[in-house]
BALOBA-1460 file (C-alpha; in Angstrom, 3 decimals):
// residues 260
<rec num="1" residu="x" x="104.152" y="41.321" z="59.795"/>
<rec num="2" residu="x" x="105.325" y="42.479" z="62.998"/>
<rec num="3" residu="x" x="105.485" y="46.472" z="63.216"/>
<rec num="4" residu="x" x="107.756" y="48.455" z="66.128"/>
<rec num="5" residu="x" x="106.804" y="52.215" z="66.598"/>
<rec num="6" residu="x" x="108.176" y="54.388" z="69.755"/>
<rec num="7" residu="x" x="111.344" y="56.067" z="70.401"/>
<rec num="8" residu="x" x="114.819" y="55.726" z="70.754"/>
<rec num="9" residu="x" x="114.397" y="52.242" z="73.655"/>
<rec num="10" residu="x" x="112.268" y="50.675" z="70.105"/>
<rec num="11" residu="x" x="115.126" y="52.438" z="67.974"/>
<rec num="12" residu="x" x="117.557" y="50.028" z="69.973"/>
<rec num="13" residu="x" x="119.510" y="52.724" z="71.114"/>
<rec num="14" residu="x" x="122.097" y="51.003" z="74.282"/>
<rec num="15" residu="x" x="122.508" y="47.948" z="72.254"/>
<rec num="16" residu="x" x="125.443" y="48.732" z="70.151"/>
<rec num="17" residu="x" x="127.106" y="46.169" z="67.807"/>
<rec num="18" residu="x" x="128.802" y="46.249" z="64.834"/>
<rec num="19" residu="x" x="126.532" y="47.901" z="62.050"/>
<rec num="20" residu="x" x="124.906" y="50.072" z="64.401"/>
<rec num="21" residu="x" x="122.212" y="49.879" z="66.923"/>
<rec num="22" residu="x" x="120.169" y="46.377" z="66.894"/>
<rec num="23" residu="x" x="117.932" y="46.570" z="70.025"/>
<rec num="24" residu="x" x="114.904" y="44.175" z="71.062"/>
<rec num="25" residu="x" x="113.388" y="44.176" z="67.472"/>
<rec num="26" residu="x" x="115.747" y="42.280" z="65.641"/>
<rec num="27" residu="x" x="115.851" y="40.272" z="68.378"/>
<rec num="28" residu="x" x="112.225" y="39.742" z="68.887"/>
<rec num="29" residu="x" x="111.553" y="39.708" z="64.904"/>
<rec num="30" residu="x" x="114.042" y="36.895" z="64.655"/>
<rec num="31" residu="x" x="111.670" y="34.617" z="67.287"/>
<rec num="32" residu="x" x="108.500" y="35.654" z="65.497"/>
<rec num="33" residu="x" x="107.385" y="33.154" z="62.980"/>
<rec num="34" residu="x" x="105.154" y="35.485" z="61.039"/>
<rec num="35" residu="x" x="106.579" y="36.994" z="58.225"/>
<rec num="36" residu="x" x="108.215" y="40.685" z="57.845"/>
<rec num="37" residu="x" x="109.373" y="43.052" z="60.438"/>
<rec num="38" residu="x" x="109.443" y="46.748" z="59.916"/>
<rec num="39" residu="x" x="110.699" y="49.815" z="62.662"/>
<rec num="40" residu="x" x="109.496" y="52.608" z="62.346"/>
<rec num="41" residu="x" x="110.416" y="54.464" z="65.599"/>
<rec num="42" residu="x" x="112.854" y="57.391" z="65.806"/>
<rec num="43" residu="x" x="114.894" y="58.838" z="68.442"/>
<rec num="44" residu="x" x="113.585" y="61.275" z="70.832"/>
<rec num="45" residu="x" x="109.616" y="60.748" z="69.257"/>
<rec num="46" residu="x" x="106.591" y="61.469" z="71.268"/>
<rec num="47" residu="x" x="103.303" y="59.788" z="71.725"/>
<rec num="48" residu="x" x="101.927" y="62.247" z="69.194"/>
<rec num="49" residu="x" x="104.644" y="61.432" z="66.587"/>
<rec num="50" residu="x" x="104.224" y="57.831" z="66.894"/>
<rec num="51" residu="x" x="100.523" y="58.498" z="66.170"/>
<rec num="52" residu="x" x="101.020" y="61.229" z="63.395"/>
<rec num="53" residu="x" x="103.942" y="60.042" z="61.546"/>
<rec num="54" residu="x" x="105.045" y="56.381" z="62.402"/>
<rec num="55" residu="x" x="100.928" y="54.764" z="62.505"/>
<rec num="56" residu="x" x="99.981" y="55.731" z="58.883"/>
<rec num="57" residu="x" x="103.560" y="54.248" z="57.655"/>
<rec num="58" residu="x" x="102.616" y="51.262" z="59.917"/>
<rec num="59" residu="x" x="98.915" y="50.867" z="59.222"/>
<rec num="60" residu="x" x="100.096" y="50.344" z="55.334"/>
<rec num="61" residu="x" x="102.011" y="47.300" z="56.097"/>
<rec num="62" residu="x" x="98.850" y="45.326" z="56.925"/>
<rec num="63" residu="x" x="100.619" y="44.590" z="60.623"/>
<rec num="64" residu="x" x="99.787" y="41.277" z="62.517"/>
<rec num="65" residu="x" x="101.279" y="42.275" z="65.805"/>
<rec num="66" residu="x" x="102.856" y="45.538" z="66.618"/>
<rec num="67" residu="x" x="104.681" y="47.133" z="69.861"/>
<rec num="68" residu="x" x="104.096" y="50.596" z="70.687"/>
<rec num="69" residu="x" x="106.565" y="52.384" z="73.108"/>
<rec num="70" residu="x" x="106.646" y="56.000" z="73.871"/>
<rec num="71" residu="x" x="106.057" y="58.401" z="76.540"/>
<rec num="72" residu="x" x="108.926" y="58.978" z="78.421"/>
<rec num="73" residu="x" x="110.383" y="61.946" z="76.370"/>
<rec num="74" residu="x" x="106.788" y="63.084" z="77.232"/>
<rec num="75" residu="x" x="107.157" y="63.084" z="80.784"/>
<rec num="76" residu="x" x="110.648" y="65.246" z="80.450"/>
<rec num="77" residu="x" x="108.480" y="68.256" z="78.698"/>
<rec num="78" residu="x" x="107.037" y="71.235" z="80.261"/>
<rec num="79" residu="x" x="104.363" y="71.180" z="78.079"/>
<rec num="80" residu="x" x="103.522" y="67.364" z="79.591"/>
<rec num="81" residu="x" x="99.785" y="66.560" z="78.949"/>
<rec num="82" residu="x" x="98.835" y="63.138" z="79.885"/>
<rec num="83" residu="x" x="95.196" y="63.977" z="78.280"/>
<rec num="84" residu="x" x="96.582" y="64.659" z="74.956"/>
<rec num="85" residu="x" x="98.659" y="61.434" z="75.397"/>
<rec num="86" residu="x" x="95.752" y="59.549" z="76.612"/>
<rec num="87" residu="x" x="93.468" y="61.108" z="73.224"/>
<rec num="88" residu="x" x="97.231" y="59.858" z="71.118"/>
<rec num="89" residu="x" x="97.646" y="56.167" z="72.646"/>
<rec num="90" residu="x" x="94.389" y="55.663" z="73.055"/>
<rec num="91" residu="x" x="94.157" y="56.465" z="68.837"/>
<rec num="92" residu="x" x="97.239" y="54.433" z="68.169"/>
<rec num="93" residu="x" x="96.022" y="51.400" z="69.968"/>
<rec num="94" residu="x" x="92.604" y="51.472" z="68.388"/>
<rec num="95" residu="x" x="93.681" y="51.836" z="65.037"/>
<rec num="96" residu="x" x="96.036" y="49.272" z="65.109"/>
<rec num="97" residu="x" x="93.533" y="46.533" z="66.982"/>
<rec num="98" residu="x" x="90.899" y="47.492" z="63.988"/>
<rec num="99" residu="x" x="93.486" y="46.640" z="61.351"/>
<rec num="100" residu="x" x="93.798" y="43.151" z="62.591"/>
<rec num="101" residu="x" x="97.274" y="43.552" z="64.412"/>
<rec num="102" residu="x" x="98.090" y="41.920" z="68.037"/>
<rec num="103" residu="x" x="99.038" y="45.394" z="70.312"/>
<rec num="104" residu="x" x="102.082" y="44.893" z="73.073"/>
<rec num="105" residu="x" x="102.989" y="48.578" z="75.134"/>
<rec num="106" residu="x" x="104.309" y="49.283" z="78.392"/>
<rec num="107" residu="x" x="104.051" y="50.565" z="81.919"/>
<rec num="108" residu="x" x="107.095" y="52.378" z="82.624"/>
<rec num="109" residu="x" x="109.346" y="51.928" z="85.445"/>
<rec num="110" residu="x" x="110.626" y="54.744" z="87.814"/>
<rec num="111" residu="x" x="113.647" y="56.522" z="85.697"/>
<rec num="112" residu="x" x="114.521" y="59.002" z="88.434"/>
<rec num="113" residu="x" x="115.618" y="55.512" z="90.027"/>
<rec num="114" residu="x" x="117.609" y="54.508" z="87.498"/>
<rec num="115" residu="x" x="119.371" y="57.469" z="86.521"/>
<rec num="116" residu="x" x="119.824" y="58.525" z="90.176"/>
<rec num="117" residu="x" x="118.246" y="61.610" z="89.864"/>
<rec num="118" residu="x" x="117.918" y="64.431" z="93.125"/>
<rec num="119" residu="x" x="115.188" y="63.551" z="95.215"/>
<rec num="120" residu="x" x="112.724" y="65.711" z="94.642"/>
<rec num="121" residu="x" x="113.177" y="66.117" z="90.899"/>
<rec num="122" residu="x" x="112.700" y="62.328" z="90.689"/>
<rec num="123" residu="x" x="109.495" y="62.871" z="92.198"/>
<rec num="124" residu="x" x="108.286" y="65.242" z="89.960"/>
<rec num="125" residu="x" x="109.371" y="62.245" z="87.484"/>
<rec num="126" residu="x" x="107.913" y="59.555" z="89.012"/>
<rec num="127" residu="x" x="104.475" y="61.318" z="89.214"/>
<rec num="128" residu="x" x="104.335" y="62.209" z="85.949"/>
<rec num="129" residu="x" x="105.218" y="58.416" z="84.902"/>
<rec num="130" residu="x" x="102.611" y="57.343" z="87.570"/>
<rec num="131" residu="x" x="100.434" y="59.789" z="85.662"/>
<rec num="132" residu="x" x="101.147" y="58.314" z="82.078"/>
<rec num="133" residu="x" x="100.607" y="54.796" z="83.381"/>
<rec num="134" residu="x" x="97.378" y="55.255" z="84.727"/>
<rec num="135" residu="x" x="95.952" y="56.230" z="80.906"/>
<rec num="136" residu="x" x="97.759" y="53.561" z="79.828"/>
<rec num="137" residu="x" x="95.726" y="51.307" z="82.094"/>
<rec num="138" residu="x" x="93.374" y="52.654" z="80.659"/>
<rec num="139" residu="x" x="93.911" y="52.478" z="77.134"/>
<rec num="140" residu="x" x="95.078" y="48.417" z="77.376"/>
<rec num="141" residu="x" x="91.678" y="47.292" z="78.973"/>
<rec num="142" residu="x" x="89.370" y="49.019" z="76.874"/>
<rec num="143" residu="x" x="91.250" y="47.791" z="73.719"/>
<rec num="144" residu="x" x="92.179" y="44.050" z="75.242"/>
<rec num="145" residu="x" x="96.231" y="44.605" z="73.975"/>
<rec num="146" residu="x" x="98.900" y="43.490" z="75.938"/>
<rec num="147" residu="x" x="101.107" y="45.508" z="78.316"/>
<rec num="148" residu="x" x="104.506" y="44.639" z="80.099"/>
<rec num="149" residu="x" x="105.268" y="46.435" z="82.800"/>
<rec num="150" residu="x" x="108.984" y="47.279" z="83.278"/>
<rec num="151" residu="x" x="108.696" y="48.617" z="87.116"/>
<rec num="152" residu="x" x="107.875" y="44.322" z="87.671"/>
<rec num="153" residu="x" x="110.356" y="43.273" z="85.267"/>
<rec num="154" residu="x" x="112.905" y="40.904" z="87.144"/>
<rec num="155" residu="x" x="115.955" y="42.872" z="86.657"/>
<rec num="156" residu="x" x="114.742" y="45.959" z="86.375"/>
<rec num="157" residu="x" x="116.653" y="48.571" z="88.145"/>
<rec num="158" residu="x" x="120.123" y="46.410" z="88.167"/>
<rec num="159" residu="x" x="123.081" y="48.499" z="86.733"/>
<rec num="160" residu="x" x="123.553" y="45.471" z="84.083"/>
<rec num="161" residu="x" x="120.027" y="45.718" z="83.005"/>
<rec num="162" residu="x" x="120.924" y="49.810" z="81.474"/>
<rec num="163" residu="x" x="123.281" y="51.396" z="79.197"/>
<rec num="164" residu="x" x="126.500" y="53.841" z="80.188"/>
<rec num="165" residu="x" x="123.690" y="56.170" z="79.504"/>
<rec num="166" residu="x" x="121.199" y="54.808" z="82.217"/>
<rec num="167" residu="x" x="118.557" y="56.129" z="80.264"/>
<rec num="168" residu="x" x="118.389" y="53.287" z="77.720"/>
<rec num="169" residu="x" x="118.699" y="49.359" z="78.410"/>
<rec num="170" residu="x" x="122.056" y="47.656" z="77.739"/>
<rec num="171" residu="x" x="122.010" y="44.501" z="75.425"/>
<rec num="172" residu="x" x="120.908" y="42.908" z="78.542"/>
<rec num="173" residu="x" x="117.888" y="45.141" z="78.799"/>
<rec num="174" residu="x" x="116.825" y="44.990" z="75.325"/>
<rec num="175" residu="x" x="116.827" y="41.518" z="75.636"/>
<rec num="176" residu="x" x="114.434" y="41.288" z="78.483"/>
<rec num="177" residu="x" x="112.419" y="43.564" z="76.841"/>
<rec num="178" residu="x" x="112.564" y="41.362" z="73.582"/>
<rec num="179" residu="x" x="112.009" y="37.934" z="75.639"/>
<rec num="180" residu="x" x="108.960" y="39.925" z="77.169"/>
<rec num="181" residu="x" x="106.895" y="41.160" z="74.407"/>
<rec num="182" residu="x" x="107.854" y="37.374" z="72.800"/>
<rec num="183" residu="x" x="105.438" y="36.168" z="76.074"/>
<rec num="184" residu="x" x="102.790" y="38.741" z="75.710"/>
<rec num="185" residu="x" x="102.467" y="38.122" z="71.499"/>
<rec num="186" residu="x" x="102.256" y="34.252" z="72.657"/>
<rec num="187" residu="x" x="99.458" y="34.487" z="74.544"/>
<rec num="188" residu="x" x="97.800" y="36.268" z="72.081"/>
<rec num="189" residu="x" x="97.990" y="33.845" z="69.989"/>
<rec num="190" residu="x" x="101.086" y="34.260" z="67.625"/>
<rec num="191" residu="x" x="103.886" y="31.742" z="67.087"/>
<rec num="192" residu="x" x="106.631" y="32.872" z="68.701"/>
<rec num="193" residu="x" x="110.573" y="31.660" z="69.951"/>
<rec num="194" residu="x" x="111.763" y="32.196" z="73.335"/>
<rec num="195" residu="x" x="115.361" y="34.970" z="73.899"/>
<rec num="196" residu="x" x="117.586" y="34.025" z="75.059"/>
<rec num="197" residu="x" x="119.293" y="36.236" z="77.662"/>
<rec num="198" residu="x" x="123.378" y="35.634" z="76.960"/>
<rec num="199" residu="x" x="125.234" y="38.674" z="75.713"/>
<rec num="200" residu="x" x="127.689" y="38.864" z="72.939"/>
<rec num="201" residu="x" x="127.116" y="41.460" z="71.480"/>
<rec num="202" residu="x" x="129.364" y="45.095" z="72.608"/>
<rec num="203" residu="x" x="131.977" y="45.672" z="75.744"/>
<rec num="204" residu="x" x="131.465" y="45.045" z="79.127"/>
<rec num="205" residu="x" x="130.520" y="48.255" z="81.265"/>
<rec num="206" residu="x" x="132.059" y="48.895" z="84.719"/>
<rec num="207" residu="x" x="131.216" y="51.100" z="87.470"/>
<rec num="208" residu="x" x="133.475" y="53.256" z="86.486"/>
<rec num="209" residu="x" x="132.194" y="53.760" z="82.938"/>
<rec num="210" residu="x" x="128.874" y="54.737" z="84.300"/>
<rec num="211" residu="x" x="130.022" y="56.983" z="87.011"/>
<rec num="212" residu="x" x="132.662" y="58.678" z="84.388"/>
<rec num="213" residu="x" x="129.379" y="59.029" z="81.813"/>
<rec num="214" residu="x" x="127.692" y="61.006" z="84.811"/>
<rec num="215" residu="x" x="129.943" y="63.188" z="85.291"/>
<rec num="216" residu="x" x="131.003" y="64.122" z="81.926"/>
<rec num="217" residu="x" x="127.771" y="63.485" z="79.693"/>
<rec num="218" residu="x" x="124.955" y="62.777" z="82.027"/>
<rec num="219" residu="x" x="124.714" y="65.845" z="84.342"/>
<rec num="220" residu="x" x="125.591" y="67.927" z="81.605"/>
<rec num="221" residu="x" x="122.450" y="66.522" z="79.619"/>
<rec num="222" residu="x" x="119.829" y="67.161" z="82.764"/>
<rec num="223" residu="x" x="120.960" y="70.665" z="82.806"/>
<rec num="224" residu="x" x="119.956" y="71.486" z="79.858"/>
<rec num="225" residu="x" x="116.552" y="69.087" z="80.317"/>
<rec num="226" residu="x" x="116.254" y="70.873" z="83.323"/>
<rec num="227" residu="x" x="115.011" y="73.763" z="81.813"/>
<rec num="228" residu="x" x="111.675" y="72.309" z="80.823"/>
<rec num="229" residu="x" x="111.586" y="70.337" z="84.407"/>
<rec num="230" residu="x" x="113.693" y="72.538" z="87.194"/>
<rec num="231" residu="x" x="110.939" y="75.054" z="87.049"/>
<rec num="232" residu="x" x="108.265" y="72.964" z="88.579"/>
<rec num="233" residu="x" x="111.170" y="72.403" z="91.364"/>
<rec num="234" residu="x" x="110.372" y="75.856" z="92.633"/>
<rec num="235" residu="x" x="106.850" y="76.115" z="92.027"/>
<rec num="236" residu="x" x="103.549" y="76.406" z="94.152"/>
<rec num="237" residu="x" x="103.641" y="72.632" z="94.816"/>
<rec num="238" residu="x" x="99.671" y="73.737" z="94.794"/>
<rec num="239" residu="x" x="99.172" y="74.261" z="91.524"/>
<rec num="240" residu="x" x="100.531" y="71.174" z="90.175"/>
<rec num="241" residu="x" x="97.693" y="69.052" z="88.058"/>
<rec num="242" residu="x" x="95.525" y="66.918" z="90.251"/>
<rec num="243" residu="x" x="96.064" y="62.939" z="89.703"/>
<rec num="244" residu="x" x="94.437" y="61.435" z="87.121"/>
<rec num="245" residu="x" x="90.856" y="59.283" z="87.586"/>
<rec num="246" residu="x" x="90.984" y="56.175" z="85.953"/>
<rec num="247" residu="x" x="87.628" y="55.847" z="84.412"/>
<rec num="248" residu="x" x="85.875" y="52.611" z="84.034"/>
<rec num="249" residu="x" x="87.466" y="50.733" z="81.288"/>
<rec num="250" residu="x" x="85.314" y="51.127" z="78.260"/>
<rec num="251" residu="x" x="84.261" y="54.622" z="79.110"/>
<rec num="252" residu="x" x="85.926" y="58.071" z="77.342"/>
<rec num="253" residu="x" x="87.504" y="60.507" z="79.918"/>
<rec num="254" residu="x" x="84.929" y="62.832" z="80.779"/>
<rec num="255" residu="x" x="86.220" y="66.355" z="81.114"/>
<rec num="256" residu="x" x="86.607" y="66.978" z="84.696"/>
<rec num="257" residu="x" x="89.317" y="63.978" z="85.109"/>
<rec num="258" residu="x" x="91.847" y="66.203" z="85.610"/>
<rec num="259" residu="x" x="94.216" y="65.356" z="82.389"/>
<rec num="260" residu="x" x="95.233" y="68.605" z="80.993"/>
């Protein structure tokens, strides 16, 4: 049984066909020789919501491999705590690896990139993502599961790789996410098909669809996320949270790591 829990990337949000959103699971599920395939994420979910709500519903499914991703609508909060989200992941990966299932997550890549965001309110971003991926270093060596890392993925940060949106990956990008978890659940050990990468499934996006979504959707949207992340624009650039110390793998965070 393979198990999806996250957000709205796992809902398959970007890859639109007829019927509704289909995303990397179907995709994946359909290469995965194991029986069953259940998603449990949900649009706009947090680390702690994937651990509080969508675990226990996975957990009862008796789940041979699972992939977990979450953490980016963390990172757009004001009340961002990459210890809490270490204390969440770091419950959701154990629990899962105890019940038997293969664990696949992610690094995250630089959004701000992506979505073209102001200079320095992509750096605000980008720390705060460099922030979450250092617990998930964490996290993936103490409990041995398997990680992609979508700042390396080949592909990455082309325009044909992300939705109109340029927050979620097109068909394109849903498949390279599916064709990469299919590699990481191989070599742990499951039996699993290759993607393939060829697109057939909604319209072709220009240039000028993205640049018109900008304009009229997208800069509307990070106005009104601004309001959790604009403030730290004009703060004491001093009293932002120190980086977080990777502790040896193994190890619990002691409390002086600086994850607040």
């Amino acid at each position: 049984m393979l198990v999806l829990l996250g957000d709205s990337t796992a809902v398959g949000i970007g890859d639109l066909v007829p019927g509704g959103w289909r995303g990397f699971g179907p995709l994946l599920s359909s290469a995965f020789e194991d029986n069953g395939y259940r998603n449990f994420a949900v649009s706009g979910a947090r680390v702690a919501d994937v651990r509080h709500s969508q675990l226990p519903e996975a957990l009862r499914c008796g789940p041979t491999a699972a992939v977990v991703i979450a953490g980016v609508n963390d990172t757009l909060r004001s009340d961002f705590s990459a210890r809490r989200m270490h204390e969440d992941l770091d419950h959701i990966c154990r629990s899962l690896t105890a019940a038997g299932a293969s664990v696949v997550t992610v690094r995250f890549h630089d959004q701000g990139r992506v979505f073209k965001l102001p200079g320095r309110l992509r750096r605000v971003l980008k720390d705060r993502i460099d922030e979450y991926n250092r617990v998930v270093d964490v996290v993936v060596a103490r409990h041995g599961v398997r990680c992609v890392d979508l700042h390396a993925l080949p592909g990455a940060y082309e325009l044909e790789t992300w939705a109109v949106d340029r927050l979620h990956p097109s068909e394109r990008g849903h498949r390279m996410l599916a064709r990469a978890f299919a590699a990481e659940l191989r070599a742990a050990g499951h039996r699993v098909g290759d993607v393939g990468l060829e697109c057939s499934g909604g319209r072709e996006l220009t240039v000028w669809h993205h640049v018109a979504w900008l304009v009229v959707k997208g800069i509307p949207w990070l106005w009104r996320r601004g309001a959790d992340l604009v403030p730290l624009l004009w703060g004491d650039e001093e009293r932002a949270e120190p980086p977080v110390a990777v502790p040896v793998p193994g190890d619990v965070l002691p409390a002086d790591t600086g994850l607040a």
